[in-house]
N, C-alpha and C positions, 0 to 999 in steps of 0.2 A: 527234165524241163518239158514241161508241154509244147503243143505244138501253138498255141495264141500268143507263148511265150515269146518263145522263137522268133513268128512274126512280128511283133510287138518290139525286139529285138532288133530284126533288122530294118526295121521302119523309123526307129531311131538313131539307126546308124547313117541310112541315106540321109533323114532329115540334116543332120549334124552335120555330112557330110557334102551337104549343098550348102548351108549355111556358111561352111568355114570356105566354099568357092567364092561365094558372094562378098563376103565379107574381105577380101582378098581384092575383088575387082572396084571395093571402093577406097583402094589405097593406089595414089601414083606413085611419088616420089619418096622414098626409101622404103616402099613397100614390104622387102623378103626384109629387112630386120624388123619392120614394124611389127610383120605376121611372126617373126622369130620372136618377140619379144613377147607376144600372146600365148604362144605356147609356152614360155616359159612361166608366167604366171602362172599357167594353167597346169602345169606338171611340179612346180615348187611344194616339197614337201612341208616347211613351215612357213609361217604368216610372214608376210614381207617384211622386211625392216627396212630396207633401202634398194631401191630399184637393181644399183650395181650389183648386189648378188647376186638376180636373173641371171645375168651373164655366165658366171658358175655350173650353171645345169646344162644336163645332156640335151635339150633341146633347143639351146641357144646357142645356134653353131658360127656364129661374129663373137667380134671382141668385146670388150664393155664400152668403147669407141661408136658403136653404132646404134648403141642403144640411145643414149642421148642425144647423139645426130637424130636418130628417128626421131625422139620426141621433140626434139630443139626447132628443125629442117622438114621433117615429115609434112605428106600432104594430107587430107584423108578426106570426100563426099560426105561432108554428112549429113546431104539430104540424104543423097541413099540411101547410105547407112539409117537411118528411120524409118524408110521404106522399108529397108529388108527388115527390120525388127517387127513391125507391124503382120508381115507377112507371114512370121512363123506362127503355131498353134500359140492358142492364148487360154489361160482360163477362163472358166466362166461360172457363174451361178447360177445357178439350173436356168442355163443359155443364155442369159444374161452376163453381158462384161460391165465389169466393176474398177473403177479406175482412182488410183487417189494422188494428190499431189501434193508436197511438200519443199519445204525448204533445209538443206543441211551445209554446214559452212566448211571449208575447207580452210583453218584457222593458219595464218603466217603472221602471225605477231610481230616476228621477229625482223623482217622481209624488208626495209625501207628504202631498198631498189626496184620491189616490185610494183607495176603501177595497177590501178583499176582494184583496189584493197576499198571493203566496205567493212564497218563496224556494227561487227555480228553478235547476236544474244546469244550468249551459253548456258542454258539452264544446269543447274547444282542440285544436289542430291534435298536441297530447301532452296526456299524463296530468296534465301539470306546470303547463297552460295552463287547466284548467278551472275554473269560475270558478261562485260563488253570486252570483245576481243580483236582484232583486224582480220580479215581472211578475205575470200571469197567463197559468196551466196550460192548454190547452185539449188537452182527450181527441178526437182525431179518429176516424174509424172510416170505411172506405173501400173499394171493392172494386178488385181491383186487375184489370191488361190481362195478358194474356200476348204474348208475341214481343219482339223489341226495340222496348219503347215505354217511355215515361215517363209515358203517361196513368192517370190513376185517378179515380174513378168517388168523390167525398165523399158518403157518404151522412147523418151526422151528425158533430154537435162541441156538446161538453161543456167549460162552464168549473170548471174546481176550486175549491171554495173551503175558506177556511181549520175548514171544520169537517167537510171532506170526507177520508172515509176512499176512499185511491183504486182500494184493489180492490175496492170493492163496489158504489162508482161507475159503472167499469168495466163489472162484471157486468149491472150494473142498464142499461147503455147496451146492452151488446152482445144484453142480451135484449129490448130492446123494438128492435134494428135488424132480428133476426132473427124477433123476429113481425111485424114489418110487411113483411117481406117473403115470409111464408107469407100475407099477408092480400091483398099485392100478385100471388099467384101467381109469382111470380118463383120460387116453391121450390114442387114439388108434392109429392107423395105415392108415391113409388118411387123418386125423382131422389137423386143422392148426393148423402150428406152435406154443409152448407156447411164450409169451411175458414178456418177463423180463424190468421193468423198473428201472433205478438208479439215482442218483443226479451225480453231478461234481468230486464229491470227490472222485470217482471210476475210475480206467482204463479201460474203455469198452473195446480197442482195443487189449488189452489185455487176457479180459474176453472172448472176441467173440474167439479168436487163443485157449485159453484152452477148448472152449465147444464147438467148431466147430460140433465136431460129432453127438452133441445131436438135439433134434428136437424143437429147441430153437432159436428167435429173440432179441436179445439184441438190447435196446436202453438204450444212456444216455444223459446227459445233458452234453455239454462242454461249459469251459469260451469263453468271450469273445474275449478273447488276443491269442485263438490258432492261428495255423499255418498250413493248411493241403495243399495236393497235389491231384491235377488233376488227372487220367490219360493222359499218354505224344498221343502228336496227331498222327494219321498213316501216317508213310512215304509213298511217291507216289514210283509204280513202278519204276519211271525212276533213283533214285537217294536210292541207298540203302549202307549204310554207314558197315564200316569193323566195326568187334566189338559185343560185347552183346548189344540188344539192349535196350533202355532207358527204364528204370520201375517208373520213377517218372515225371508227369510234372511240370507245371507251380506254384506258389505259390496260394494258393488261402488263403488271409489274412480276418479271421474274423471282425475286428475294420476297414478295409480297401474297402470300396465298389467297389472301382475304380481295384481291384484284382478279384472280382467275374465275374466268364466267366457266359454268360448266362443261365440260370435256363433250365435243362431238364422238371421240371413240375411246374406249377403255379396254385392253387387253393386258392378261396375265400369262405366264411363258414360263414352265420350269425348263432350267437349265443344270448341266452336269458343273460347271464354271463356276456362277455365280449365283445358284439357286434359284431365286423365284423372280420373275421381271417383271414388274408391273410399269406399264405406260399407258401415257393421256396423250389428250392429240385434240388440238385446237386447228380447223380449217378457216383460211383466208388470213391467215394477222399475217402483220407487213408492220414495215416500220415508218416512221414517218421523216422520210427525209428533207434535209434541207441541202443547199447550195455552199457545201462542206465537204470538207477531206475530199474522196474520190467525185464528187459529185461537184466537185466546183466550176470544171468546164461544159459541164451540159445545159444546151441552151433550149429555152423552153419552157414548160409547165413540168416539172418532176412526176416522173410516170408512181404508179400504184403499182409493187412487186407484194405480190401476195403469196401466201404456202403454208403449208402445214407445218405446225409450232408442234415437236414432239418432247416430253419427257418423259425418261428413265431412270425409274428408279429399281437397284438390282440388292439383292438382298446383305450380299459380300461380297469383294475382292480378292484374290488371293493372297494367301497370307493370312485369311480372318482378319482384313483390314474392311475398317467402314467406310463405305460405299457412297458418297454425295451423288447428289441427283445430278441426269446428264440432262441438257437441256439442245433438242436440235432444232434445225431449222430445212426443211425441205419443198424445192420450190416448185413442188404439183401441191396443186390442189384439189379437193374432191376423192381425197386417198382412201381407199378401203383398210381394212384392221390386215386383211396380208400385205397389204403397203403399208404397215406401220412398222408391222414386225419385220419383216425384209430391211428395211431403211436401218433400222438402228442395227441387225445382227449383221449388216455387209459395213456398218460407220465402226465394229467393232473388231474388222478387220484387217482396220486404216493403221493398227500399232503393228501391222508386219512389215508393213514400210521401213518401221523405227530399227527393225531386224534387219533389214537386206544393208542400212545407214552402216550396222553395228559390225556389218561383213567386210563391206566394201574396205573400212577404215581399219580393223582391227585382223582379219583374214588378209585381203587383196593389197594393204598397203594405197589404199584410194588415197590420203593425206602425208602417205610418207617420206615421195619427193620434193626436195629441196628446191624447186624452179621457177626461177627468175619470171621467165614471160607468162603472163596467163594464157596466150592463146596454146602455149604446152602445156600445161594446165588441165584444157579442153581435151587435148590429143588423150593424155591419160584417163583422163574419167570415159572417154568413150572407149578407150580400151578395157578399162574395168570393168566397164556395162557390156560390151561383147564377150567379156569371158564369162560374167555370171549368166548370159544366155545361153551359152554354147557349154556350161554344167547345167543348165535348167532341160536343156535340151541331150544329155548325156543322163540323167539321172535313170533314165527306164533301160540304159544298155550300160551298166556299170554293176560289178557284181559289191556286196556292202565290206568296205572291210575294217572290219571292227576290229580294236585294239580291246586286248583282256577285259580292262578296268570300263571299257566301257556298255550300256544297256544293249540287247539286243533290239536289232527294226521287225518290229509285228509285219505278219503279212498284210498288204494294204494302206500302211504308212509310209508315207513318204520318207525313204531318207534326209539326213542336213545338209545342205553345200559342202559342207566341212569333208564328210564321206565323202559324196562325188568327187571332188576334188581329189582327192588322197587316192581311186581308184581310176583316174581318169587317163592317167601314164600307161596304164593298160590297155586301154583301147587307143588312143593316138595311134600308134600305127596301121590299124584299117580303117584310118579315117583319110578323106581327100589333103593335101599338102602339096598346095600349091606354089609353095613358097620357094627360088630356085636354089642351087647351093654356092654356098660364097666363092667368089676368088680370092687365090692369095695376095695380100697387098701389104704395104711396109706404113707404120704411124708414121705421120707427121712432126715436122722438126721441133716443133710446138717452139715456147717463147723462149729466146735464148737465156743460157743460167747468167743470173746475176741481175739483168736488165725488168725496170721495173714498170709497170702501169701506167704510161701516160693518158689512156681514158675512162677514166675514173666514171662509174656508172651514177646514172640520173636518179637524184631520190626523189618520194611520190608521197604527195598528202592522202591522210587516210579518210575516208566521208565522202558523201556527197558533194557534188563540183554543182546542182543548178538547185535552189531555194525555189519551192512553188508554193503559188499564194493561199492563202487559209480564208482569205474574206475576197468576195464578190469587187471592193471595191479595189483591194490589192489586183486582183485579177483582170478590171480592166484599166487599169494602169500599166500592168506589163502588156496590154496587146495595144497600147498609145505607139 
């Protein structure tokens, strides 16, 4: 092993090894099983099936009794806990951080004692397959790797609840991730832009009007069926009309080619992926909004959100599947052809997200407990997002260990979670563990045999609990 190696080695071992301090001092109350229980995640050689079996492994030194005290009873900072996430290394895109956010549900169908359950989309393998389910919402937000990786960097997660309006949610998350990270220094004062990426399901235009002030480029993805607007063309001197003048021009219809005014930019991009990339890029279209959906309490004249309207179109998909044109939307304007290309190659890095969704749930067991309260709910997923930090941050001091049947890791590729994980039982013990060791103490008489439930638990409607108005005049009627 070299000698960069080495240090590279043990700079990862401190890091990790400050991390799991910190992490430790944002727990009060059942703290040492809390942190026992993260280790056991974090040394479990297969994918979760049910939390109880943590207790089973050599680094869960309680009984299965403290395990769900902890999550039942446990306390946990999580502002700090955000703080300290923000604080460790983060990626970046040649020094740009790139951040994307989304929605994944935590499905409990079944749960009719659990309360704060919204009715969540499940997309299916087709259109025909997708299915409404009960669960709970959780708003992730994340930065993501560049090269071929599947790593991403959780910085926060947000439960939805049924009186949660979800773009303002959103907004209100995405602006307290991006001040703690001006507060972390992770973003200075000359350094570009951060990059937020989103899917269809989002209001960008909306997004971009509430974080205007921040030092933040929103893109998203929009359908195909929109409808935006031009800038209107400059009147000539000689002929200047009474009146305000026009703030919207012509249609420019997405499904509609014969409506697209000529491309301000045109760039072509071979790729190893997907072949050959061609995109166009219209500056200044906005949409033309009205006193609807998200926009129905803002009072005033509707402001002009203007940006660069990009599509992409790529030769193939993987699999030799064809390709529909992608259609974005990003809210600078006056973009040059490397802000074209940048914009869409960092929006095509927003499906690692759907990877870390596929770890959390099918690796970590994120969905696999059975619990009643949702604020245990919470406790667990931020313990899932501390373990896949503390393997993100494990990954450069883990040596790979490959099982026969599987490929070898090129030098310079990043390992999967799945590896660090499986080699991580090996370094725990030169890592800090702070967690103190249990006393011996006796279970509880628990309920006596025979005697039955006289408090039968509260059942909970599933949906929305407050209707908000669609029309102006509905709107002020509820403020009568």
């Amino acid at each position: 092993m070299s000698v960069l190696a080495r240090v590279g080695e043990r700079d990862a071992f401190e890091e990790l090894s400050h991390f799991r301090t910190d992490f430790y001092g944002c727990l009060s109350a059942r703290a040492d099983a809390f942190f026992d229980l993260t280790d056991a995640l974090l040394c479990a050689d297969e994918p979760v099936k049910t939390p109880v079996e943590l207790s089973l492994t050599a680094e869960h030194r309680r009984g299965y009794g403290s395990l769900y005290a902890a999550l039942n009873h446990g306390r946990l900072d999580v502002e700090r806990l955000r703080d300290l996430l923000v604080s460790v290394p983060l990626p970046r895109f040649e020094g740009r951080i790139v951040l994307s956010v989304d929605v994944s549900p935590w499905l409990r169908s079944d749960a009719a004692c659990s309360p704060e359950r919204l009715f969540c989309h499940v997309h299916g393998r087709s259109r025909a397959a997708a299915q409404i389910i009960p669960g709970w919402p959780y708003s992730v937000v994340a930065a993501l790797s560049p090269g071929p990786s599947s790593w991403t960097a959780v910085l926060d997660a947000v439960r939805l609840g049924p009186e949660d309006d979800a773009t303002a949610v959103t907004a209100i998350q995405l602006r307290a991730v991006v001040e703690r990270l001006v507060r972390a220094a992770q973003w200075r004062t000359g350094d570009q832009e951060m990059l937020v990426v989103m899917d269809a399901g989002y209001d960008v235009t909306r997004l971009a009007w509430l974080l205007r002030d921040l030092p933040v480029e929103l893109v998203g993805r929009l359908r195909s069926d929109r409808v935006l607007r031009v800038p209107p063309r400059p009147l000539s001197f000689t002929y200047q009309p009474l009146g305000r003048p026009r703030k919207h021009g012509l249609e420019l219809r997405l499904a509609k080619p014969e409506t697209w005014p000529e491309p301000a930019l045109v760039t072509v991009n071979d790729t190893d992926r997907y072949g050959k990339a061609h995109t166009q890029a219209w500056d200044r279209v906005h949409p033309r909004l009205t006193h609807r959906s998200s926009w129905i309490d803002h009072d005033g004249e509707l402001p002009l959100v203007e940006g660069t309207l990009i599509r992409l179109k790529v030769q193939r998909l993987p699999g030799d599947r064809d390709a529909p044109p992608l259609w974005l939307w990003s809210s600078k304007t006056g973009a040059s052809t490397t802000d074209v290309d940048q914009v869409w190659s960092c929006y095509l890095r927003r499906f690692d997200l759907e990877h870390t969704f596929r770890y959390f749930k099918q690796d970590l067991g994120w969905t696999r407990p059975r619990l009643r309260n949702p604020q245990a709910a919470d406790r667990w997923t931020w313990l899932v997002i501390v373990v896949h930090t503390q393997l993100r941050l494990a990954a450069p001091a883990t040596a790979d260990q490959r099982k026969p049947w599987e490929k070898s890791t090129h030098a310079g590729t990043a390992r999967t979670p799945t590896r660090v994980r499986r080699a991580f039982r090996n370094i725990r013990p030169h890592l800090a563990n702070p967690a103190r060791v249990p006393k011996p103490t006796r279970p509880g008489p628990g309920r006596p045999p025979g005697s039955k439930n006289r408090h039968p638990a509260t059942r909970y409607d599933v949906g929305k609990t407050i209707k908000r108005p669609e029309t102006l005049i509905e709107r002020d009627q509820a403020r009568r």
